[in-house]
Each structure stands twice: as structure tokens, then as C-alpha cells.
C-alpha positions in Angstrom: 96.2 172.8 119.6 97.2 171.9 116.3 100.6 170.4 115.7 103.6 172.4 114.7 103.3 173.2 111.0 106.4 171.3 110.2 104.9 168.2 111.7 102.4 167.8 108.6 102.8 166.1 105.2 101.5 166.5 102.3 99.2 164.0 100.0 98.4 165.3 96.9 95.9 164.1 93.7 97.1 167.1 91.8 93.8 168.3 92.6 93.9 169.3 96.4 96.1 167.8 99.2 95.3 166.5 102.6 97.8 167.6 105.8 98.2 164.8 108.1 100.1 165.6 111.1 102.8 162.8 112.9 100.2 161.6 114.8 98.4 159.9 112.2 95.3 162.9 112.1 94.2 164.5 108.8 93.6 168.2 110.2 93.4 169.7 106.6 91.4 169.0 103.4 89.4 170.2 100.8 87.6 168.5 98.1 87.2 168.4 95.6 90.2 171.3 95.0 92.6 173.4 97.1 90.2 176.0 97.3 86.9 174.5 98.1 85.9 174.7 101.8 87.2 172.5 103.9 85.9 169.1 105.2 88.2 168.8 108.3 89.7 172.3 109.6 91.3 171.3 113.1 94.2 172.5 111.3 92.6 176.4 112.1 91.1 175.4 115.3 90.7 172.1 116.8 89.3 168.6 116.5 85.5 169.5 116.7 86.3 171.5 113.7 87.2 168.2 111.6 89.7 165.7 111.3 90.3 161.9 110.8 92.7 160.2 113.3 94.3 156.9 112.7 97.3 155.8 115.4 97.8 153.3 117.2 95.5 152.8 120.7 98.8 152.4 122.5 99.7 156.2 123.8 103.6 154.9 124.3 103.7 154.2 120.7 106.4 155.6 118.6 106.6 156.7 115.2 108.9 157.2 112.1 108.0 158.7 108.3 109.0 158.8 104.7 107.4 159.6 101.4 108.2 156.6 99.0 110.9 157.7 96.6 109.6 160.2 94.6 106.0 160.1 95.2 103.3 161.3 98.0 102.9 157.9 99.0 103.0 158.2 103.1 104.7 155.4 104.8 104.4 155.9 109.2 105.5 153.0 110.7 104.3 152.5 114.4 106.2 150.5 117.1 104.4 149.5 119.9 105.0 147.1 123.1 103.0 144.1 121.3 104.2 144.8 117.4 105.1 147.1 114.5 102.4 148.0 111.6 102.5 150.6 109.1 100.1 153.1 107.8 100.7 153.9 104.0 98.3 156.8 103.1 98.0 158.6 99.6 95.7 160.1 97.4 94.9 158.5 93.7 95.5 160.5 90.7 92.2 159.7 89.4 90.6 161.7 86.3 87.1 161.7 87.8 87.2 161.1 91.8 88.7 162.3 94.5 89.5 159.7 97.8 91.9 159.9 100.3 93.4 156.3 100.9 95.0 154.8 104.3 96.1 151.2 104.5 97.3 149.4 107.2 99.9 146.9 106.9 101.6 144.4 110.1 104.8 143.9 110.2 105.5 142.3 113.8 102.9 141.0 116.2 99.5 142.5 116.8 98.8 146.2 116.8 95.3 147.7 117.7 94.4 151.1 115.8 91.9 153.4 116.8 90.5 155.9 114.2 88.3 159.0 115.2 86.3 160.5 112.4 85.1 164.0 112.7 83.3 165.9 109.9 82.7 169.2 109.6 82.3 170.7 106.2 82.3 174.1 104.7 85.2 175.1 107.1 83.0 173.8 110.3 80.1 175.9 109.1 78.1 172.6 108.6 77.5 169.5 110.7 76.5 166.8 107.7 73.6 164.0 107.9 75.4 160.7 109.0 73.7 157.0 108.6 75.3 153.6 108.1 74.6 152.8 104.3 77.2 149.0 104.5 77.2 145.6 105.9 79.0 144.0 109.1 81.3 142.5 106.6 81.8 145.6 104.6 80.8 148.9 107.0 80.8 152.0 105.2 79.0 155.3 105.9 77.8 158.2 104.4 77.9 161.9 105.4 76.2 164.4 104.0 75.7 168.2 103.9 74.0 170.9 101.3 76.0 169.9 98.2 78.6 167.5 99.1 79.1 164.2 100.5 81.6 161.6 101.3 81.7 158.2 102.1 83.9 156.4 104.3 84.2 152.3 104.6 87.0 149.7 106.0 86.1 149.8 109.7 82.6 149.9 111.6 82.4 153.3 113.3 80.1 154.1 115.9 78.9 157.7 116.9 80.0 159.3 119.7 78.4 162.9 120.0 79.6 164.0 116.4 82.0 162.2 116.1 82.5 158.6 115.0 85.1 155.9 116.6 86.3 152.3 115.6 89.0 150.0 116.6 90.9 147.5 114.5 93.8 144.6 114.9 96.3 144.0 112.9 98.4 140.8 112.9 102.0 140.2 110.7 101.1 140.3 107.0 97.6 141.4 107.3 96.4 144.4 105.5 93.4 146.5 106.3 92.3 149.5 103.8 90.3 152.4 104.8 89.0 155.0 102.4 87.2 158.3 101.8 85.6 159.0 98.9 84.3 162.4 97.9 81.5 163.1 95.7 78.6 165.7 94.9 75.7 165.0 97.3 73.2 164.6 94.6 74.8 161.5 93.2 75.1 158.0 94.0 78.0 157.1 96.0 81.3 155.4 94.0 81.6 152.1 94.2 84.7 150.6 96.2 88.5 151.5 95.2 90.5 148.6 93.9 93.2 150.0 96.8 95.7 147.3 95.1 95.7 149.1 91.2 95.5 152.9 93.1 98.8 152.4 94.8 100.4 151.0 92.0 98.9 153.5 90.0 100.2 156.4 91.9 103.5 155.3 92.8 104.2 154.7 88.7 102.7 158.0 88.2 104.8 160.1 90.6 107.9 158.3 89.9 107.5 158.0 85.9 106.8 162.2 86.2 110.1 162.4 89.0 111.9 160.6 86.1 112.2 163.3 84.1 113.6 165.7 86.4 117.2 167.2 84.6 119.6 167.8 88.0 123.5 167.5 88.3 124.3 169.4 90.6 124.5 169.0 94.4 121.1 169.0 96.6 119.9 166.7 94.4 117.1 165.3 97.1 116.0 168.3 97.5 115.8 169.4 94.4 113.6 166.7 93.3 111.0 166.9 96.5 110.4 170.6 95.5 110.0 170.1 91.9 107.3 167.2 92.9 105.6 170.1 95.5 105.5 172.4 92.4 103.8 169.7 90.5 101.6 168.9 93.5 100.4 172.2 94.0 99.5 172.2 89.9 95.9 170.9 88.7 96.0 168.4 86.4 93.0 169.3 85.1 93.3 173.1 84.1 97.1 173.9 84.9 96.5 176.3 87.5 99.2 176.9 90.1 98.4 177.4 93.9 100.5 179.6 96.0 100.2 177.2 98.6 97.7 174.3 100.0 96.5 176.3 103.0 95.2 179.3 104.1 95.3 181.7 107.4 98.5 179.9 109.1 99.8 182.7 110.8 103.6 184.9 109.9 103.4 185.6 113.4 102.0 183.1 115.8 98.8 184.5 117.8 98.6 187.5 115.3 96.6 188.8 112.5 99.2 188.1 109.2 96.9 185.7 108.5 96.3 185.1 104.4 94.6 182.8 102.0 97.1 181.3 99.6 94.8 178.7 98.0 94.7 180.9 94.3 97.4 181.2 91.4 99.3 184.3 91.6 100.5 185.0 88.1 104.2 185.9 89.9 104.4 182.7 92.0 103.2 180.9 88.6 105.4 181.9 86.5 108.2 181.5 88.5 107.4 178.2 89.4 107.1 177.6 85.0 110.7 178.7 84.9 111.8 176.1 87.4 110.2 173.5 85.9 111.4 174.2 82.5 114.3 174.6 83.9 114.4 171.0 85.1 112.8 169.4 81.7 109.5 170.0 82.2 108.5 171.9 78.9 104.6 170.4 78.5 103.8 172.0 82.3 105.0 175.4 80.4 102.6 174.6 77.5 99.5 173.3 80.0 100.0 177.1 82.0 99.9 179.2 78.8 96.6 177.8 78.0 95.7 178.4 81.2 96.9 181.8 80.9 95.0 182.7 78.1 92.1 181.4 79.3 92.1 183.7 82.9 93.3 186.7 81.6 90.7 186.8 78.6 89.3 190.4 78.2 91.0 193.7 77.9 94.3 194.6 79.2 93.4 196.6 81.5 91.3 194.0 83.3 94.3 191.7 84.1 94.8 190.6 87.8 97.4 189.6 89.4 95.7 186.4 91.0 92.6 184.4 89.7 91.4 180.9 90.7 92.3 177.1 90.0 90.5 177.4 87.1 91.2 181.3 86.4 88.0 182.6 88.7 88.1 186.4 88.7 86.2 186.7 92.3 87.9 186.3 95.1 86.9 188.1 97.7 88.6 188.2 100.9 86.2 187.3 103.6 86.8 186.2 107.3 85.6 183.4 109.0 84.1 183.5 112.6 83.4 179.3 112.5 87.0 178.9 112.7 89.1 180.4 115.5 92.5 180.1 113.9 96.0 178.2 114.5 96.6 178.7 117.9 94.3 181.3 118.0 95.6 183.8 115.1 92.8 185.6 113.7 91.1 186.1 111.6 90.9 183.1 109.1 90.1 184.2 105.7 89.1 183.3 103.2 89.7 184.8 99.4 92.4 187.9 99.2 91.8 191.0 99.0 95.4 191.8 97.0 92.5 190.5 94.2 92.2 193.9 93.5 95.7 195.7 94.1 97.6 196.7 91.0 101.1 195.1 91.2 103.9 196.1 88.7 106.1 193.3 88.9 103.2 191.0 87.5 103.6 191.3 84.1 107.2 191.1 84.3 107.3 188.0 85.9 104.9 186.4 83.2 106.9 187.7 80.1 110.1 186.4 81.6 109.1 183.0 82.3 107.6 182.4 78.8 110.8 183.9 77.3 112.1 180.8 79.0 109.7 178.8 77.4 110.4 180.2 73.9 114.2 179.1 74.4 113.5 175.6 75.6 111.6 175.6 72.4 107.9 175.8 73.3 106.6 177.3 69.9 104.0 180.5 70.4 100.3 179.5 69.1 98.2 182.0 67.3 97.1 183.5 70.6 100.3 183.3 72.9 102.4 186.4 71.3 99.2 188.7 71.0 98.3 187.8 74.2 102.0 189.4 75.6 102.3 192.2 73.2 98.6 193.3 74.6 100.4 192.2 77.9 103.6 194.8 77.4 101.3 197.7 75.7 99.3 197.5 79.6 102.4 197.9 81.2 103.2 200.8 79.2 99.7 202.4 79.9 100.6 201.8 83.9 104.2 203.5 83.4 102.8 206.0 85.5 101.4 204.5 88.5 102.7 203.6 91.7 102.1 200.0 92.8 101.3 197.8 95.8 104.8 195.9 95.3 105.9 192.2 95.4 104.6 192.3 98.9 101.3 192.7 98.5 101.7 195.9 100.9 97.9 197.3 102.2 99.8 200.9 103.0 99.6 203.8 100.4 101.0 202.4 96.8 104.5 203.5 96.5 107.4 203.6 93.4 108.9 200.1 94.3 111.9 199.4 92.6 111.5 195.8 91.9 107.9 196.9 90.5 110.0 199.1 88.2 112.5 196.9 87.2 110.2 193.8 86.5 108.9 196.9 84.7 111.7 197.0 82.7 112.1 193.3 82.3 108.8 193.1 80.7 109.4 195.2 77.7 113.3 193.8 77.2 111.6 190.6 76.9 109.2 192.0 74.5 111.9 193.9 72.1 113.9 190.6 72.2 111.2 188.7 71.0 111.0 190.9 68.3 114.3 191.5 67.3 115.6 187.9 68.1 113.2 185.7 67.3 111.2 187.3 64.7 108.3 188.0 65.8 106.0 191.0 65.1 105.7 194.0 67.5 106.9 197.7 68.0 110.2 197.0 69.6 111.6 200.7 68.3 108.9 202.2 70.5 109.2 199.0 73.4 112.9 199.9 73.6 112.8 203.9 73.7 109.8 203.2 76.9 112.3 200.4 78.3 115.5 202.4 78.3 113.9 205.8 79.7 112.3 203.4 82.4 116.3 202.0 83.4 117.4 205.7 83.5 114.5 206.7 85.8 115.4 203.8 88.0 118.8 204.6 87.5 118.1 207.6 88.9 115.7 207.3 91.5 115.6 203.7 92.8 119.1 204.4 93.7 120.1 205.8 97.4 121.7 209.3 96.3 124.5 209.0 99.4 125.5 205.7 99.4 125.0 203.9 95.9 122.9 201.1 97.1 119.2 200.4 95.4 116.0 201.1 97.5 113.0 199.8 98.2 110.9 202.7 96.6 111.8 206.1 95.6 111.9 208.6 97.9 112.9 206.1 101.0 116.5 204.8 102.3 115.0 201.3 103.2 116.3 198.8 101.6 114.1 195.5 100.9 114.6 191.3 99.8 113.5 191.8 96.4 116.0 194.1 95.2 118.1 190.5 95.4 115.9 189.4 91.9 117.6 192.7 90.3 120.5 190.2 88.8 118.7 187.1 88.3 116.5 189.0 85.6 119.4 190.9 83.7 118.8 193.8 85.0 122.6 194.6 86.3 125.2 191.9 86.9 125.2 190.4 90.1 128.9 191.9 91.0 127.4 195.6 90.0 128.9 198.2 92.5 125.4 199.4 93.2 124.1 195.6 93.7 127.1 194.7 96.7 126.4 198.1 98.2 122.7 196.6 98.4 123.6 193.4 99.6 125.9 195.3 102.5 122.6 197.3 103.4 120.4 194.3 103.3 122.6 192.3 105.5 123.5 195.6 107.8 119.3 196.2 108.1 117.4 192.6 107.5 119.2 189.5 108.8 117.9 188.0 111.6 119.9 185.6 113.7 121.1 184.8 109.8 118.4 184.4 107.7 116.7 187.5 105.7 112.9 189.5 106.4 111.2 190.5 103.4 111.4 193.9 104.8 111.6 195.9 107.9 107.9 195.9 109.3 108.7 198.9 111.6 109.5 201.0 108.7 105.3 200.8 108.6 105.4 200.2 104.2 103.2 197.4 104.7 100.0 199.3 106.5 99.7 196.0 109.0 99.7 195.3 112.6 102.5 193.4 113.9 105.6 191.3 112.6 106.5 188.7 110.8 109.6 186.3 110.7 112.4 185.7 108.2 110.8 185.0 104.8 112.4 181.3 103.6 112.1 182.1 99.5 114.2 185.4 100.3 117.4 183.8 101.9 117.3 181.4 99.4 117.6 184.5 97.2 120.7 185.3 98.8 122.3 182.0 98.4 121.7 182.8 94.8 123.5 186.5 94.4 126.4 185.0 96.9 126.6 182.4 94.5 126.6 184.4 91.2 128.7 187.1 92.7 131.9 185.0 94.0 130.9 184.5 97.7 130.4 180.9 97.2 131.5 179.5 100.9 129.1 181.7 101.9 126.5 180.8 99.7 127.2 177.0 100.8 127.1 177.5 104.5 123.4 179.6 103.9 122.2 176.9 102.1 122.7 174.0 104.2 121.0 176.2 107.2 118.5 176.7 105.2 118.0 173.3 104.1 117.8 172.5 107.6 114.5 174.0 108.0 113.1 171.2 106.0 110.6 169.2 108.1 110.9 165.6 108.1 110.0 164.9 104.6 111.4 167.7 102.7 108.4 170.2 103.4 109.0 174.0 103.5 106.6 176.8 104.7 106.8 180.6 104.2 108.6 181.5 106.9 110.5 179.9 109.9 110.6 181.3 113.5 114.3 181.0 114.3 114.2 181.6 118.1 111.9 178.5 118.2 113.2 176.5 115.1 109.8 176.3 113.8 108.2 177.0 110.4 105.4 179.6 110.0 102.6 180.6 107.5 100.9 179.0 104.7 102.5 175.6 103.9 104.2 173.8 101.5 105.1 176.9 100.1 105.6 176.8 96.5 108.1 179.8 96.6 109.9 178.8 99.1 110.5 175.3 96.7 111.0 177.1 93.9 113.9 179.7 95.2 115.2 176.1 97.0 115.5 174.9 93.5 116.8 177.8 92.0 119.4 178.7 94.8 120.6 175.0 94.0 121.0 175.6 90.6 123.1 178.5 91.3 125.5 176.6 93.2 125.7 174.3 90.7 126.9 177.3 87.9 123.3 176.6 86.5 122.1 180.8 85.6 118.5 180.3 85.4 116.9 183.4 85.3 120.6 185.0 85.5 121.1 183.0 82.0 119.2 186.3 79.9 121.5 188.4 78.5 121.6 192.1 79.4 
């Protein structure tokens, strides 16, 4: 079995990220990126299916973590019955390699590490070619399958029916470094990291970026660890933001909710821009338009509402058979098939967040604005259509509300562009689509009987997004029609405290099974109990939520109340990004709520 999801941290290059569990094993990474297949996958199955182990030999030994401050430097010190050493592992933010590094340091005494190597690539599809290519004084070796390879050096390891083993000592003082370095197969090998210049490199990097984080409020710690996942989950190299590192962990243990997250939704995206702008970080907003403009090249009508790292159109959802799942929960896919769902929130969500550019003062380029109007003129050819939802539902496409009202939000943003800032665009036409749209919703996203907003027209379900009604301008957070939704959503969707997405049994979603509480959406209600006067409440749901932190800060999709555990793909970056925002709320900060009406 795999550990717990909350047991893992996260190293990060900007690139990818590696998942190494509290026992010292790597069960999780790709390289070169967050989508490429994986080199060790125990994570979705178990050891045979790759992962690099590094603990002490001493089973008794005991362990403690931390991140240095502000960076994804990994510190686990081990305490054993003959001494203490640590393990400080990280991964360099270098422009042309990729390597994951783990240095041993003694503290007290002797300890004796064992590390077990197992490599599996293209998500355990492919045993590679192994052979010694070092010296006794300097072992390293080489691995190689189809069109990648890695090599590994600091310790002699021996094979041991595919898998590789070595022991090593450390005293007091002495340091031992062991890397892997990835590279295309067809290449020479790279020579040797200076380990010395890649630490301090890092740590400078991560803590010179954590510098300019703008916080005041309360939460600060938190605050700033889910502003550094945002940026970890971000390539440096093309701007592209990943849902999350991981696919296929499970929203219900042993079942089939099982979804790869390793792609940039354009909703997750851009609300992770408005966080970061909203914390300082107005070149990240500058670095995603480009890469904006760059995915969504074409016609309007060929705009999706997910694309790859680098803004890949194909992603096609596929499922694995070489790897059995976590715990067991098939299938493990691969790709996602939302790809090719139409979503009506999308747009929204893009034109809000780079409204929030425009006021921190990011200037539009000669491309940005046509880009959007083209951007507002496709949702007013889709005014007609019923959508898949926030949810990513695989049941018949209904009128969601929050579809409707990001909707809306879209073409507010665009006649305020016009009409505020000057820009050129139809906003007489924008406005008479946008105001017939509010009185439709008005009308019909609104339960007849009892004054409360609904999940999609023609139901009496309620549903978590209706909480982002307020936090886009739509109707002010203390509307009549808004606390009559928050009653029903409490009444119909907490459990044991914390808030689904939706009711599963209502059968919306198409899909076998259940899930658990969604963590992004009871941040969401921190942020409405906030904004609308309930702030003890809103105080008392946050620090329960911030409980289900792991160790080091780390949040999932969603957590397992009955067994305190998280659950799904992890770290998540919405779950970071409603942490950040929910913070902000308590601190009187509006965010999104900021827009006028």
C-alpha cells in the first residue's frame, strides 16, 4: 500500500514535482514535466511499479519534517539508537536539467542508510536497460528505456531482481549527496551537480520569490505555503498552470472517481492569476496571458476549457491497465476526457481574472483585448446552450446557474472594459445580452417557493458553487436570495461540518459512487460567512479547515472526515487558492468581492 496521501511532500523545479512519503520513498515522479509518464508510480500501485527509498536501516527509527522557510527544500531528520542524521532533499531550479537531489547530513553518532532504487518508466509500462557507467570512488548508473534515461550516482548499488540496493554510514559532520539526473536517452549523460551552488541556489530562489508575497492579515503561514504551491504547480518555462501534480488518487477510496489533474484548466488558472495578483505577483499574470494567447490560438469556437503545460490541445483520456491504482481504485487514467465538454463558467473565469490584472496595472498588448472581445462574442454565440458545469458532470448537460452567472460575469467584465477603461468594443450590445441574461437567471436559477438559487433550472438542488455568486459581483453577499442559499446548502450539503460539491445521489453528475467533502468549497464558505457578517463562524470553519493541512502545509481535494484523511489528486491548487482567498476575507481583503456591481 501506498502511504496516506497526507503523508507526502512536495519538491518542485517549477517543472514537475517528486512525492516523497515520511518514510523517506519517492513514490511519484515525472520528468521531465507534470504530465510526462511517470518514472516511479508506487504511488498508483506499489513498489515494483517504481520508487526510490532512502531511510535509515534501523526499522525503530523515528522521524520528524519541515520545508526550510519558504522554499521546497525537504529537511527529515532521523533518530536512531546509535545517532541522528538528516536527509535534505530538493529539486534545482535549473533552466536546462531536471535532477532530483538527496543529501545526507550527521548530526550525532553513526547512522546506516539503506536506499532501494526501483525504476519503472512510462507509468511501469517499461523496465529500462541498467549497467554501471562509474568508478568505486564515484558509482553512478545509468538506466535506460525507449526515449528517456536517467542517471543516478553517490552510492554503489547492486541489483537485486529489478531493483537496485546500497547501504551507507554516516558519522557527525559528514555529508553524503545522492542524485538523479534526467535526460533524453539519445544524449550523453550530464556531468555531476555542484550539490553545494544547487542548494544555495534554490533556497535563494524560493525565498527571494516568497519575498514578495503582500499578506497582513492573519494565517499568514499559510498563506505564504499556498502561494509557493501555486507557483510550484506553474512552469517556469511556458506559464502553464497544473490543476494538480498527480493523477487518478481516488475521491472515494477503492472506487472509480479517479481523474488526471496533470493539465491547466483555464478556470483553476485563472483563479489561481487572481490570487497571485492579489498577493503582488503581477509578472506571473503577464507570463499566463502569453500563455493564453498562445493555447487558445484559432477561432473562438475552438476554445477548450483545458489544454497542456505548454497549451496541447490533445488530451485524451485513456486508462491504464499497468497500474492497479491507490489502494486499488480503478482505473488510473490518463488524459481527461472533460477535454471535450463545453463548460460556461470558462470564459467567465478568464475575463475576471485579467480584469484583475488590468487594475493592478498590467497594460493589454496588441493581442490581449482582441483576444477577450473574440473571447465574450463566443460566449454570446453559446447563450443558448446548456453546459457540463463547474463540475465537470458526465450526465446530460443542464442550465447551471453558476455556468450562467460566470456567463454574466464575462460580458460585465467586457462592457467595463469598455466603458471604464477605454477600450474599444460593443459594450451597448455586451450590456443589452448581459442584463437579459441576469433577468433569465433572475428568473429561472431562482427556486420559485422558497427564494433560494439552484443548481440548474428546472431542479430544487442546491449546489457549492452558487457560494462564487458574491465573490464575482453578481449579488451582494447579504442578498435575501444568497442567505436563503446558504440555509439550503447548509440544510442539504454539510457533512460532519464541512461542504460536498454537490449531492451525488441527486445522480447530476452521471458517475458511480460518492465522493467526500470538497476542501476549495468550505473554504468558500469561510468566505461568504465572512463577507456577510457571520465572522465567528467564519473563524471557527477556518481553523478546522486549516487543520486538514498535512505536516507541511499540503492540501488535497478532498478530506475523508470519518477517517481524518485527505483524498484525491494532491496538492491541490484550488484547494490553496480558496485557502488564500478565504484568508483574505477574514482579513477584510474583497478579492474577487472587490468588483463593483
Amino acid at each position: 500500500m501506498p502511504a496516506p496521501i497526507e503523508d507526502y511532500a512536495l519538491l518542485s523545479d517549477c517543472r514537475t514535482g517528486a512525492l516523497v512519503s515520511k518514510e523517506g520513498s519517492i513514490d511519484w515522479l515525472c520528468l521531465p514535466r507534470f504530465d510526462a509518464p511517470s518514472l516511479f508510480g508506487a504511488l498508483l500501485g506499489e513498489a515494483p511499479n517504481g520508487c526510490w527509498t532512502l531511510r535509515p536501516l534501523d526499522e525503530t527509527a523515528t522521524s520528524e519534517r519541515h520545508y526550510v522557510s519558504d522554499t521546497f527544500i525537504l529537511v527529515t531528520r532521523w533518530e536512531t539508537s546509535d545517532g541522528v542524521a538528516e536527509v535534505h532533499e530538493f529539486m534545482p531550479l535549473h533552466p536546462t536539467r531536471s535532477d532530483v537531489v538527496r543529501r545526507i547530513v550527521g548530526i550525532t553518532g553513526q547512522v546506516e542508510f539503506v536506499t532501494e532504487l526501483r525504476l519503472h518508466f512510462d507509468y511501469s509500462r517499461r523496465l529500462p536497460w541498467v549497467r554501471q557507467v562509474g568508478t568505486s570512488e564515484q558509482p553512478a548508473l545509468r538506466a535506460t528505456a525507449g526515449p528517456e534515461a536517467v542517471i543516478v550516482r553517490g552510492v554503489r548499488l547492486v541489483a537485486e531482481d529489478h531493483r537496485h540496493r546500497g547501504t551507507l554510514t554516516v558519522s557527525a559532520e559528514e555529508v553524503r549527496d545522492l542524485t538523479l539526473s534526467w535526460f533524453p536517452s539519445h544524449e550523453h549523460h550530464p556531468a555531476p551537480l555542484d550539490v553545494d551552488d544547487a542548494i544555495a541556489a534554490t533556497r535563494a530562489w524560493w525565498q527571494g520569490w516568497a519575498s514578495g508575497i503582500q499578506h497582513d492579515g492573519a494565517y499568514r503561514g499559510e498563506v505564504v505555503r499556498s502561494l509557493l504551491v501555486l507557483r510550484a504547480l506553474t512552469n517556469k518555462d511556458t506559464g502553464g498552470i497544473v490543476a494538480a501534480a498527480t493523477t487518478s488518487l481516488p475521491e472515494e477510496f477503492g472506487g472509480s472517481r479517479n481523474w488526471d489533474y496533470r493539465f491547466v484548466w483555464l478556470r483553476d488558472a485563472a483563479l489561481t492569476l487572481e490570487a497571485l495578483i492579489a498577493h503582488g505577483f503581477l509578472t506571473e499574470a503577464h507570463h499566463w496571458r502569453r500563455w493564453l494567447l498562445r493555447a487558445v490560438a484559432g477561432e473562438p469556437n475552438e476554445v477548450q476549457i483545458m489544454y497542456g503545460i505548454a497549451g496541447e490541445r490533445d488530451l485524451i483520456e485513456r486508462e491504464l491497465t499497468s497500474l492497479p491504482g491507490y489502494g486499488g481504485a480503478a482505473p488510473v487514467r490518463i488524459g481527461n476526457g472533460a477535454v471535450d465538454q463545453y463548460q460556461g463558467d470558462v470564459i467567465g473565469e478568464v475575463l475576471v481574472a485579467l480584469e484583475c490584472a488590468r487594475i493592478a496595472g498590467l497594460e493589454e498588448g496588441d493581442f490581449s483585448w482582441p483576444l477577450q472581445r473574440a473571447l465574450i462574442e463566443q460566449v454570446i454565440a453559446s447563450i443558448d446552450r446548456p453546459d457540463n458545469g463547474i463540475w465537470e458532470i458526465r450526465g446530460e448537460p443542464q442550465w447551471f446557474t453558476h455556468s450562467r452567472v460566470m456567463m454574466w460575469a464575462a460580458l460585465d467584465r467586457g462592457v467595463r472594459a469598455v466603458r471604464e477603461r477605454g477600450l474599444a468594443g460593443d459594450a451597448d450590445r455586451w450590456a443589452t445580452v448581459r442584463d437579459g441574461l441576469r433577468r433569465e437567471i433572475d428568473e429561472r436559477g431562482v427556486d420559485a417557493d422558497h427564494g433560494y438559487f439552484i443548481q440548474h433550472y428546472g431542479s430544487t438542488e442546491v449546489d457549492a458553487s452558487l457560494l462564487v455568486l458574491p465573490q464575482v459581483g453578481y449579488c451582494a453577499a447579504d442578498d435575501p436570495r444568497m442567505l436563503r442559499t446558504v440555509e439550503q446548502i447548509e440544510r442539504t450539503l454539510l457533512t460532519d461540518g464541512f461542504l460536498r460539491r454537490y449531492r451525488t445521489e441527486s445522480g447530476v453528475d452521471g458517475l458511480d459512487g460518492d465522493e467526500h467533502p470538497f476542501i476549495a468549497c468550505s473554504f468558500w464558505l469561510v468566505e461568504q460567512y465572512a463577507t456577510s457578517g457571520r465572522v465567528d463562524e467564519a473563524r471557527d470553519l477556518m481553523e478546522r479547515l486549516i487543520g486538514m493541512t498535512n505536516d507541511l502545509g499540503l492540501l488535497s481535494e478532498e478530506y475523508d472526515v470519518a477517517n481524518a484523511r485527505q483524498a484525491g489528486n494532491t496538492p491541490q491548487a484550488l484547494s490553496h487558492l480558496s485557502l488564500i482567498r478565504a484568508a483574505d476575507a477574514l482579513a477584510g481583503h474583497g478579492g474577487r468581492a472587490a468588483h463593483r456591481r
